[in-house]
ZAFI-727352 format. One line per field, with one value per residue (C-alpha): residue number from 1; x, y, z. Coordinates in steps of 0.2 Angstrom, whole numbers, plus 2048, in hexadecimal, padded with zeros to 3 digits. Each point is the difference from the previous one (the first is absolute). Example, Ala and Ser with C-alpha at 12.3 -4.5 7.8 and 13.67 -1.06 7.14 Angstrom:
BEGIN
i = c(1, 2) .
X = c(83E, 806) .
Y = c(7EA, 811) .
Z = c(827, 7FD) .
END
This chain:
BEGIN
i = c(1, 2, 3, 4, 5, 6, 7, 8, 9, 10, 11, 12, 13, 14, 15, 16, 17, 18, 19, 20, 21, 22, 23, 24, 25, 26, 27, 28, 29, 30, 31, 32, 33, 34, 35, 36, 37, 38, 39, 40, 41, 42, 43, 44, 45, 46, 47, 48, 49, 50, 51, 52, 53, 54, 55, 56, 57, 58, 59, 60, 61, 62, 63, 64, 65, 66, 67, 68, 69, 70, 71, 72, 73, 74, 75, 76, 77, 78, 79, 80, 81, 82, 83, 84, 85, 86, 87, 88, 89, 90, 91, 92, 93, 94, 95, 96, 97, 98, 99, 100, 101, 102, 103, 104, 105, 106, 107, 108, 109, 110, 111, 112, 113, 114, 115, 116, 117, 118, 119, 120, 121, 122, 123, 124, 125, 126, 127, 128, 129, 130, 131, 132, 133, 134, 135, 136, 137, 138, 139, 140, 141, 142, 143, 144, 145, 146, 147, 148, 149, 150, 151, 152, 153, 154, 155, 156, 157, 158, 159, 160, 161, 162, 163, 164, 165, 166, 167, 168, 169, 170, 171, 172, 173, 174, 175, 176, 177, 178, 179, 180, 181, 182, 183, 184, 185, 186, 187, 188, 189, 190, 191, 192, 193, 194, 195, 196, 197, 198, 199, 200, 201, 202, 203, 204, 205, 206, 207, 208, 209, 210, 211, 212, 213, 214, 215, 216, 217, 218, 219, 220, 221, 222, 223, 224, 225, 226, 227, 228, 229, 230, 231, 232, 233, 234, 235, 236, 237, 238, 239, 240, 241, 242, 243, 244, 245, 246, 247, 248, 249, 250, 251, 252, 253, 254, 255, 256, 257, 258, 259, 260, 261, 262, 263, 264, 265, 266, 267, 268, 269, 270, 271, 272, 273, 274, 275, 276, 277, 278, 279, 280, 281, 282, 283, 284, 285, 286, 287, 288, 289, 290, 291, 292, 293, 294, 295, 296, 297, 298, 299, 300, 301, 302, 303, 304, 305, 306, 307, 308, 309, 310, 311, 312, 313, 314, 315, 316, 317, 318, 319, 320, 321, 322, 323, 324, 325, 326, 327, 328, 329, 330, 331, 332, 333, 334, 335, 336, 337, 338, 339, 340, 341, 342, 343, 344, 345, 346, 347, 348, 349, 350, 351, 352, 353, 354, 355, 356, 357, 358, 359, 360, 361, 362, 363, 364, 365, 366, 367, 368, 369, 370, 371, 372, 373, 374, 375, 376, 377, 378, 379, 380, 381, 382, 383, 384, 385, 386, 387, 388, 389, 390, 391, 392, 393, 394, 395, 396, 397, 398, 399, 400, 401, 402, 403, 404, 405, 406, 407, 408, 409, 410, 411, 412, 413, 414, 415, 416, 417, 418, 419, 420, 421, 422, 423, 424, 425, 426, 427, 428, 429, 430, 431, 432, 433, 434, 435, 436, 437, 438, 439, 440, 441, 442, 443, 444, 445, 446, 447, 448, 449, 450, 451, 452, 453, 454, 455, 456, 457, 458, 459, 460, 461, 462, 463, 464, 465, 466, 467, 468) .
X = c(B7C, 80F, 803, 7F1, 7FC, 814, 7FF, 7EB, 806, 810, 7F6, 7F2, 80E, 807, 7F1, 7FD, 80F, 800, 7EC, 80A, 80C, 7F2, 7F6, 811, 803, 7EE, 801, 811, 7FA, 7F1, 809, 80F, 7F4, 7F7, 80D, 80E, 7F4, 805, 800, 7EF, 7FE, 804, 80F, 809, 7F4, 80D, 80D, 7F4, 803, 813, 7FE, 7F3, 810, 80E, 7F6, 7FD, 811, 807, 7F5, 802, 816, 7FE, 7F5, 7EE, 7F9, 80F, 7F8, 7EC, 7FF, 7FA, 811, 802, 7FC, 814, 803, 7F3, 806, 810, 7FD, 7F4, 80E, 80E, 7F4, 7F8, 815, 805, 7EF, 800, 814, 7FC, 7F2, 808, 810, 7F4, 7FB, 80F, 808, 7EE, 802, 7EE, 802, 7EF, 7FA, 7F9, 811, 7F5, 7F0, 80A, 80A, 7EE, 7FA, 80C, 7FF, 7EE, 803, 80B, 7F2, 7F4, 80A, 804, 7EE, 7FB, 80A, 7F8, 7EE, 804, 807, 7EF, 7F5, 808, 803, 7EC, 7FD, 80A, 7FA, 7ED, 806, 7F9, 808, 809, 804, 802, 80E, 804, 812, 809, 80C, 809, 812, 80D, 7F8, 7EE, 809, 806, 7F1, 7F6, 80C, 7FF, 7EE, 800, 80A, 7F7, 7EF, 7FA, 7FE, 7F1, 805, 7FB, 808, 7F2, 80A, 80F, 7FF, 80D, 804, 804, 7F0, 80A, 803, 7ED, 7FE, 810, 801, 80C, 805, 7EC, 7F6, 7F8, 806, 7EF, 802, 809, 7FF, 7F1, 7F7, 801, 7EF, 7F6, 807, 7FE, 7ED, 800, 80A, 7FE, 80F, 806, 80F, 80C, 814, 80A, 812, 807, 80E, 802, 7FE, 7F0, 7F8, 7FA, 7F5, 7F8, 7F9, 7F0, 7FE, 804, 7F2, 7F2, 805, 7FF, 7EE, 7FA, 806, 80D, 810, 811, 810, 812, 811, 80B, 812, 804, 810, 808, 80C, 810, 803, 7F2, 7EF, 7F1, 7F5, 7F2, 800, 7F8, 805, 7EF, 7F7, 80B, 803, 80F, 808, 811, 811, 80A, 810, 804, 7F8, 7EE, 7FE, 7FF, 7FB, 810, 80A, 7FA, 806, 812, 804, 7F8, 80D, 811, 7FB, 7FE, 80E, 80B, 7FD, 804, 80E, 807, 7FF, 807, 812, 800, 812, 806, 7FD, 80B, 80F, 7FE, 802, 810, 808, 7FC, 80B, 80D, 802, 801, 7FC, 7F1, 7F0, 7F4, 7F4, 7FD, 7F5, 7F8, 7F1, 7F5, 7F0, 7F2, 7EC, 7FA, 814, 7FD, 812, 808, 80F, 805, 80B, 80D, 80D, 80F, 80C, 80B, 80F, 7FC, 7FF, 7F8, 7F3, 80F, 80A, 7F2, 804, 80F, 7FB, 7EE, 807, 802, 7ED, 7F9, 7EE, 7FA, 7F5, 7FD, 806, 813, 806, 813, 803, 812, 7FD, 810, 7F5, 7F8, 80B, 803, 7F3, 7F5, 801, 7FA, 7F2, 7F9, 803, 7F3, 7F8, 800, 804, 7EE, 7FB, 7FE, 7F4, 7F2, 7FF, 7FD, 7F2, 7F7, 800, 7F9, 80B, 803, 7F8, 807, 7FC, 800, 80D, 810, 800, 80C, 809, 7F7, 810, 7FB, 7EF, 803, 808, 7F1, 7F7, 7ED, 7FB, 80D, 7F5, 7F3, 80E, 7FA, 7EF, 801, 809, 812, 807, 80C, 7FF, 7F6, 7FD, 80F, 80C, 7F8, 802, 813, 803, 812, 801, 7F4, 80B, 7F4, 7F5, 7F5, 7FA, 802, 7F3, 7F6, 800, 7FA, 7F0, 7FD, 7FC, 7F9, 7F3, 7FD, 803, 7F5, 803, 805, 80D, 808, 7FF, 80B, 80D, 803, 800, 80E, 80A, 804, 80A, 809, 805, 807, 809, 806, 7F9, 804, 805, 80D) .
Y = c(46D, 7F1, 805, 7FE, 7F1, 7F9, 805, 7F9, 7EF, 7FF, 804, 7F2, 7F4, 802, 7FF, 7F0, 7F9, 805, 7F9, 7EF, 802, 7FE, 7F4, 7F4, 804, 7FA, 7F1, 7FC, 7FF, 7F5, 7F4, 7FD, 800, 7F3, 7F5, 807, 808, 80F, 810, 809, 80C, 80F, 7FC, 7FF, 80E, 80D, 7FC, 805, 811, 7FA, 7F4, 80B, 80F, 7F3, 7FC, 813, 803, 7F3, 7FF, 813, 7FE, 7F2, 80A, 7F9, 811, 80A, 7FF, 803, 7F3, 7F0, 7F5, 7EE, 7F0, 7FC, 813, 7FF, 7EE, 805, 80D, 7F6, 7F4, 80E, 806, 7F0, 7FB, 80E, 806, 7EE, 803, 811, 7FC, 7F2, 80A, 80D, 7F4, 7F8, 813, 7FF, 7F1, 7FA, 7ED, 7FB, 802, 7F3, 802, 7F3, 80B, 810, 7F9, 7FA, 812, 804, 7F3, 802, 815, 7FB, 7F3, 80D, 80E, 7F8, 7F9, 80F, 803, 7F4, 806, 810, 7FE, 7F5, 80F, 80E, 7F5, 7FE, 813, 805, 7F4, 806, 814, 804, 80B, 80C, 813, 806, 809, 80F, 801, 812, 7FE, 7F3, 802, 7F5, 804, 7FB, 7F2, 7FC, 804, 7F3, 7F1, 805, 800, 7F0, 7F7, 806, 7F8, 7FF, 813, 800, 80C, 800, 80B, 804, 809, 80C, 815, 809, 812, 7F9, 7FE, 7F6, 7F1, 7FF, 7EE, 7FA, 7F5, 7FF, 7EE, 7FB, 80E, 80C, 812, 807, 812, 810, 80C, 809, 7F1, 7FA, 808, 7F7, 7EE, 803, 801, 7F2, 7F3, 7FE, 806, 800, 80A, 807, 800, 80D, 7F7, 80F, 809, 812, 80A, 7FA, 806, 811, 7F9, 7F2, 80D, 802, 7F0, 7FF, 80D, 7F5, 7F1, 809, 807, 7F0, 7F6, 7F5, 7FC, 805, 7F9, 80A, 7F5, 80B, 7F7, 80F, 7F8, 7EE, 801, 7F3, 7FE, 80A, 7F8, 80C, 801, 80B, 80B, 813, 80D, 809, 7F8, 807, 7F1, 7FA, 7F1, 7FB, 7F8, 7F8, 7FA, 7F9, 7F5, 807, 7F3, 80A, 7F1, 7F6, 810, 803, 7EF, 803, 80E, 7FA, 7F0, 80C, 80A, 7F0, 7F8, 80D, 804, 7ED, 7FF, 810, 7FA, 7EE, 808, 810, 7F3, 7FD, 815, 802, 7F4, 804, 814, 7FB, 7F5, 80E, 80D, 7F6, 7FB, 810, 813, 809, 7FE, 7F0, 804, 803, 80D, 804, 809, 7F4, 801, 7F8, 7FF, 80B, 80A, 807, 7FF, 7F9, 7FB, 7EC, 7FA, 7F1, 7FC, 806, 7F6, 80A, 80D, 80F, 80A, 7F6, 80C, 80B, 7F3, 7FA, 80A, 7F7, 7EC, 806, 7F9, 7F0, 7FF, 7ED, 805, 807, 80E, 80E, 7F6, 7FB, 7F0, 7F8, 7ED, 807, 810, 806, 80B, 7F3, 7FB, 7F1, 7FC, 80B, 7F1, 7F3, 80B, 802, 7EE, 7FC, 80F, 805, 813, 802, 7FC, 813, 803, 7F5, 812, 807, 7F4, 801, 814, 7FC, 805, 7F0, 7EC, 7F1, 7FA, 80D, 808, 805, 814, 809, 810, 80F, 803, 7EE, 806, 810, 7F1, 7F7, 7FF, 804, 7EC, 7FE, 80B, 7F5, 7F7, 811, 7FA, 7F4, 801, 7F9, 7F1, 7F9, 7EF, 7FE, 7F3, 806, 7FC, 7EF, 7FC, 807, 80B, 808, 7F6, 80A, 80D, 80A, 80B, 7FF, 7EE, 806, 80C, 7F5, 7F2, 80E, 803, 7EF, 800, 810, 7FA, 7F1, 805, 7F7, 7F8, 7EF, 807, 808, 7F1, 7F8, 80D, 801, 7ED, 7FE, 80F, 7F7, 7F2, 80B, 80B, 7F3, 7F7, 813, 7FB, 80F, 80D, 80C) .
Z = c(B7F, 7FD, 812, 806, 7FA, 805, 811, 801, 7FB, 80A, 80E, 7FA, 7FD, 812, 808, 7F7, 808, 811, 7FD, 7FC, 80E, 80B, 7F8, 800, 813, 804, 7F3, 808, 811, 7FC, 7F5, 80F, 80E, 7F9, 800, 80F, 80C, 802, 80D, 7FE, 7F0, 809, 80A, 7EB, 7FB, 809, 7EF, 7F2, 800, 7FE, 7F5, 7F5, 802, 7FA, 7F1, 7FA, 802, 7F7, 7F3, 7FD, 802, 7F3, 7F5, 7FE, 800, 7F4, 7F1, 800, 7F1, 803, 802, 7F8, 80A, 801, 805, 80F, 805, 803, 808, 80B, 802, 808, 809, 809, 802, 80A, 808, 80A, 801, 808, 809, 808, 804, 80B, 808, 805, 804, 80B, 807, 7FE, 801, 801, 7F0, 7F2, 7F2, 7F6, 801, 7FB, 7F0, 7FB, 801, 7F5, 7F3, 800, 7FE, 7F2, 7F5, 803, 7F9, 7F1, 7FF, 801, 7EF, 7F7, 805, 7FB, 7F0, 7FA, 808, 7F8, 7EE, 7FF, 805, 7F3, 7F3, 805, 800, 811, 809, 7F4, 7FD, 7F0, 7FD, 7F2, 7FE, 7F8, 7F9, 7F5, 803, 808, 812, 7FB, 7F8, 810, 80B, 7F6, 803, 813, 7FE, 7F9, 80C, 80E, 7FA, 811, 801, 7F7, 7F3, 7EC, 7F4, 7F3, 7F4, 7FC, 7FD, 7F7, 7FC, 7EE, 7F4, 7F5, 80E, 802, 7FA, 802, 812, 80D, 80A, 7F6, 808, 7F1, 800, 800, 7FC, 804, 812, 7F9, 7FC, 812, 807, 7F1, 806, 811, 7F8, 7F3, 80F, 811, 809, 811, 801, 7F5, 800, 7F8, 7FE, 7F4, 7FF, 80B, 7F0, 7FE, 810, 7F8, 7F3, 80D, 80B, 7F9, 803, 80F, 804, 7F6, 809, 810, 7FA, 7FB, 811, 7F7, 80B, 7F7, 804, 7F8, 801, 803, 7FD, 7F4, 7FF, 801, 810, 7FF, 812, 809, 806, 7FE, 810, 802, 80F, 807, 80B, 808, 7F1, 7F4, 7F5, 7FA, 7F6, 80A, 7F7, 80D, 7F9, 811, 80C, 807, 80C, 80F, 80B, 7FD, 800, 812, 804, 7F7, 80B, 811, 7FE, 7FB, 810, 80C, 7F6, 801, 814, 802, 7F6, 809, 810, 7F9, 7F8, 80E, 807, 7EE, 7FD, 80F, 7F9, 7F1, 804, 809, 7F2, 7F3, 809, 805, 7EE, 7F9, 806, 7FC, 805, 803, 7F5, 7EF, 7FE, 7EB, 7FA, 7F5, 7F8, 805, 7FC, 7F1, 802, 814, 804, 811, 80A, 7FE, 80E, 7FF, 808, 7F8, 7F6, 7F5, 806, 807, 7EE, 7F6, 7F9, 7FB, 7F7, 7F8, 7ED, 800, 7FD, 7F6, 7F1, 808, 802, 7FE, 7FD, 7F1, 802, 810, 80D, 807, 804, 800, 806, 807, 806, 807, 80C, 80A, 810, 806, 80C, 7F4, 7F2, 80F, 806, 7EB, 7FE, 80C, 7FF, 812, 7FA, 7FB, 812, 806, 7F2, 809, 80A, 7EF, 7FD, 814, 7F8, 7F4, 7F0, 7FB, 802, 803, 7ED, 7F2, 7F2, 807, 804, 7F3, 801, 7FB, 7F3, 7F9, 7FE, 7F8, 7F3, 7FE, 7EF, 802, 802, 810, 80A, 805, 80A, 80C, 800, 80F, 80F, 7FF, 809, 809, 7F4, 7EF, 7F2, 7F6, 80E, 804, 7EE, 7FD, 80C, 7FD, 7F0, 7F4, 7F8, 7F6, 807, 7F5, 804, 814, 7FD, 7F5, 811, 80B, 7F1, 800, 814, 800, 7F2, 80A, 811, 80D, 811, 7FC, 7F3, 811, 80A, 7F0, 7FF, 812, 800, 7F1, 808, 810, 7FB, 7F3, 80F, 80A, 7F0, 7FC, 7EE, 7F3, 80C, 7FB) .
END
């Protein structure tokens, strides 16, 4: 239902302004030829669609359509305001990259002025219609809510900021006769399960939600089967359970329903895009440093014996195990001498770093200062075990370490780079706040958070800033 209605005014308020798009577009073109004598209509008529793609990018990247409530006039301004900025920005950078001269720059920052006063016009329209609907009661469902817990608690408030959903809770049911009476947020608790057929009688009701916890679903059965006689839709939350991190999504398989936790991204669209730029980068950047391989292969075993690279299984997405590939920096038995300086450990937690390690060579230290070992795993991530951005892959002894809340660390695919290196790098001794980094850009992964991280790593790299 709540979906429904969402998704039908998402769709209604798009519409609207693409609608608007036009209308500026046709507005703009009158208004400037009336003054500049313009080409005819149709030769600008060619950049509508463009112009109509720009705004419905931008105003979705800058959120318009997030949240399906009605935002507040300084909320849709600004966003009006970004978008109306860097959709002439982009506009006019395609067509410079185009090299279409003969075009009216005048005409086309009107367009988007007048996009813009329209928008946010449209706010103000808007927020008068739906004011005096609501004050006149049209155009309402009523509503029985089961339940009077914390959840129905919270299902009210989400009803009640969403006002343009049309929806109107009647009145509260509980399993308890001795609530009956009592109210919840101001709605009445009007009587017990049982008592739900008889004020489906007494009141008019559209629908009704069940927002009660699983133990209950034995006794609402019943119910369910004299709703269904009597043609009254039914609706069953079915967040059983409050996740911490996880976002609940329903999905099916075959039209077998089920309600999905994701405690990583789900955004398959921009996940798609993340590997497609690590393949392309990594080919490029291959064939770039294939010269500085070929020295670098040379200096390494003239400094010390033993092969040129370093080769280690790591972990990477959801614990699938790999080989990492670096270029080696450390004497020939490295691994083996490793027991003797673990009590020289500088990170707290299952993980091993020293400042001094009396390991490293020479040339080893200048390659980690500037990070130039790491370049052979760019094959790892044009395989496809690792990203460019994304946790660093651990040992599988470190994971066999990990306390149960470490894990997740597993859930994405690691990186070459990620947001607790660009904000300490070497520096952060405790493990504990490393892994709490690689939470923080899991929960809040997205596209542009990449494009930071890659950003801030560059300079760092060249400074050799906190490497060890």
């Amino acid at each position: 239902m709540l979906k429904e209605y969402s998704n039908l005014f998402t769709r209604l308020m798009i519409t609207i302004d693409l609608c608007l798009v036009t209308v500026a577009f046709f507005l703009g073109y009158l208004l400037r030829n009336q003054m500049d004598g313009l080409y005819p209509f149709h030769y600008y008529l060619r950049f509508l669609p463009l112009i109509l793609l720009i705004w419905l990018e931008l105003l979705q990247f800058f959120g318009m359509y997030n949240s399906l409530r009605l935002r507040t006039f300084p909320e849709v301004t600004l966003i009006v305001f970004k978008s109306l900025v860097v959709g002439f920005i982009l506009f006019g950078s395609i067509l410079y990259i185009l090299k279409i001269q003969n075009i009216s720059r005048t005409l086309m920052f009107s367009i988007f002025v007048i996009t813009a006063l329209l928008i946010i016009l449209k706010k103000i329209i808007m927020v008068i219609v739906l004011r005096h609907f609501r004050d006149k009661g049209y155009n309402f469902r009523n509503i029985l809510l089961v339940g009077t817990g914390r959840r129905a608690y919270n299902f009210i408030k989400l009803v009640e900021d969403h006002r343009e959903w049309g929806l109107k809770i009647i009145g509260l049911m509980d399993d308890d006769p001795q609530k009956v009476g009592e109210s919840v947020k101001g709605y009445p608790v009007l009587g017990t399960i049982k008592d739900i057929p008889q004020i489906m009688h007494e009141k008019v009701i559209d629908e009704l939600v069940f927002v009660v916890p699983g133990s209950w679903l034995n006794r609402i059965e019943e119910t369910f089967l004299i709703c269904e006689t009597e043609g009254v839709r039914v609706h069953v939350a079915v967040d059983f359970y409050e996740p911490r991190v996880s976002r609940s999504r329903l999905s099916e398989l075959h039209k077998f329903p089920f309600i999905t936790f994701d405690s990583t991204s789900d955004k398959l669209g921009q996940l798609f895009i993340k590997r497609l730029f690590d393949v392309v980068f990594s080919v490029v950047a291959l064939v770039v440093f294939f010269p500085l391989f070929g020295l670098m292969a040379v200096l390494i075993k003239q400094g010390s014996p033993g092969p040129v690279l370093f080769r280690q299984e790591r972990c990477c997405l959801n614990g699938r195990r790999f080989i990492l590939y670096k270029f080696r920096t450390m004497i020939q038995d490295a691994q083996e001498r490793l027991q003797e300086i673990l009590n020289q450990n500088e990170v707290k937690g299952p993980a091993f770093k020293m400042e001094n390690d009396p390991r490293v060579t020479p040339l080893g230290k200048f390659l980690r200062r500037f990070s130039l070992d790491e370049l052979p795993q760019l094959w790892n991530v044009l395989k496809g075990d690792m990203s460019l951005i994304g946790p660093r892959p651990p040992l599988p002894a470190e994971v066999e370490q990990y306390d149960a809340w470490h894990r997740r660390r597993l859930r994405m695919r690691p990186g070459l780079t990620c947001l607790w290196q660009v904000n300490g790098r070497n520096k952060i001794t405790d493990f504990n706040e490393w892994a709490k980094m690689d939470l923080e850009y899991i929960d809040h992964w997205s596209l542009w958070l990449d494009v930071k991280i890659f950003l801030k790593t560059i300079p760092m790299v060249i400074a050799g800033i906190g490497a060890k």
